[in-house]
C-alpha positions as CSV (number, residue, x, y, z in Angstrom):
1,X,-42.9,-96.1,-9.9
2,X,-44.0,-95.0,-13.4
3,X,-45.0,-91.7,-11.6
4,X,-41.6,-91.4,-9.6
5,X,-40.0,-91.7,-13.1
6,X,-42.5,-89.1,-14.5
7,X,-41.6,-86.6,-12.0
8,X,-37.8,-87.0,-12.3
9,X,-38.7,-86.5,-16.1
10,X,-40.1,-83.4,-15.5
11,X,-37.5,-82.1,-13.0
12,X,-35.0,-83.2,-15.4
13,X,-37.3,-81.2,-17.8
14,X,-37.2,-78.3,-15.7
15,X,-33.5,-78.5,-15.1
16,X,-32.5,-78.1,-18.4
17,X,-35.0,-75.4,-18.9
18,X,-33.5,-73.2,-15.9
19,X,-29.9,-74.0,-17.3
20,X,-30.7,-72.7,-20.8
21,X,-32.7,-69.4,-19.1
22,X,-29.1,-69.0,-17.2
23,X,-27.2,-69.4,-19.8
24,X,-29.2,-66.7,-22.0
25,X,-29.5,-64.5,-18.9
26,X,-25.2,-65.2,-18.7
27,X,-25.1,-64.0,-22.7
28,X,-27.2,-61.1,-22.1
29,X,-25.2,-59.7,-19.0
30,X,-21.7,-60.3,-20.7
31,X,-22.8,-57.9,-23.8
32,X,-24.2,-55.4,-21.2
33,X,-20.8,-55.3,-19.5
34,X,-19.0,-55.3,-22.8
35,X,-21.3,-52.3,-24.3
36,X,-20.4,-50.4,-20.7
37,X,-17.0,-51.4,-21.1
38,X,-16.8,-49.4,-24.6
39,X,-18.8,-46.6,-23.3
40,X,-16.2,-46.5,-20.1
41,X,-13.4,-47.0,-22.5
42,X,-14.8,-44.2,-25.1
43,X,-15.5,-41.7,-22.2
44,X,-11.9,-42.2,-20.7
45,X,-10.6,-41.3,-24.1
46,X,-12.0,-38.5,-24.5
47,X,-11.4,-37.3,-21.2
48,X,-7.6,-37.9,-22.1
49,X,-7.8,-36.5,-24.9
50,X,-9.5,-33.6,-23.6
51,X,-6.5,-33.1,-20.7
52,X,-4.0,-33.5,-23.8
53,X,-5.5,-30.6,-25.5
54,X,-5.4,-28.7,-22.7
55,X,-1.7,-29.4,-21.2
56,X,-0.8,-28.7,-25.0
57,X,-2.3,-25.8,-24.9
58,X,-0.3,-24.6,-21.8
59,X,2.9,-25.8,-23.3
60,X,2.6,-23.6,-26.1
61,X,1.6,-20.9,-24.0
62,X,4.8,-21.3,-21.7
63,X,6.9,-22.4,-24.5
64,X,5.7,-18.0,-26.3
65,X,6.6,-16.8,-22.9
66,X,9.8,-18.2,-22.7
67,X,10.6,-17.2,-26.0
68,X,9.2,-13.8,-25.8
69,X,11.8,-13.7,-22.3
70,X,15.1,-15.1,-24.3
71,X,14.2,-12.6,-27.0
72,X,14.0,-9.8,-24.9
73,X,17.2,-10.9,-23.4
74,X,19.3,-11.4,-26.1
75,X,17.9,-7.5,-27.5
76,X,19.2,-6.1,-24.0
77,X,22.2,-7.8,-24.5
78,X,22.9,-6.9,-28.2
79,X,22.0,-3.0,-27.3
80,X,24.7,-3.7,-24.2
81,X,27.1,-5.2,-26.6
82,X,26.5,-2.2,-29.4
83,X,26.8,0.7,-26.4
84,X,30.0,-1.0,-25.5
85,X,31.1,-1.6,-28.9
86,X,30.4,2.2,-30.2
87,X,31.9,3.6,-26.5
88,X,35.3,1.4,-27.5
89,X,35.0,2.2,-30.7
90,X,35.3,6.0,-29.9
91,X,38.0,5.7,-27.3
92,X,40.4,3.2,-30.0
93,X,39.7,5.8,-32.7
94,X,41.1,8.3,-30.2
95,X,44.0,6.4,-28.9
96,X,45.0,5.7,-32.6
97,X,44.6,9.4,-33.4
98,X,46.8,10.0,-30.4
99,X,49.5,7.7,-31.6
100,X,49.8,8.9,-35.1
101,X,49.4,12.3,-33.8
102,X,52.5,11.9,-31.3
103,X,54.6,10.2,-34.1
């Protein structure tokens, strides 16, 4: 009997011992997969930060091109308005001439 106790003792023993190891071995794993977490987490910023920087990049890009097209539209359109402006301007000056001339 005392030997029957003994044993349970020592499986008790052994218990606790492979509960402890489990419990160290559950500690160690969690900061494994918190430290791969951060690296994950880290790398994905970077990456997004990386695309930012680059979409930016082509915004800025588009954003010259468009402005370099409206420019160029609005000159056209101010030499089109001038031309007309100094071909008016030449025919009014002649009409008024022709008034005061017929007077």
């Amino acid at each position: 009997m005392n030997k029957v106790i003994q044993e349970l003792y020592e499986i008790e023993a052994q218990a606790g011992e492979i509960m402890q190891s489990a419990d160290m071995r559950q500690k160690v794993i969690q900061e494994e997969n918190r430290k791969k977490m951060e690296e994950v987490s880290l790398g994905l910023k970077g990456e997004m930060e990386g695309r930012l920087t680059i979409l930016k990049t082509q915004l800025e890009e588009q954003k010259a091109r468009e402005l370099a097209q409206v420019e160029e539209r609005n000159k056209k359109q101010i030499e089109e308005i001038e031309r007309s402006y100094r071909q008016d301007l030449d025919k009014l000056a002649q009409e008024i001439v022709a008034r005061i001339t017929k007077v």
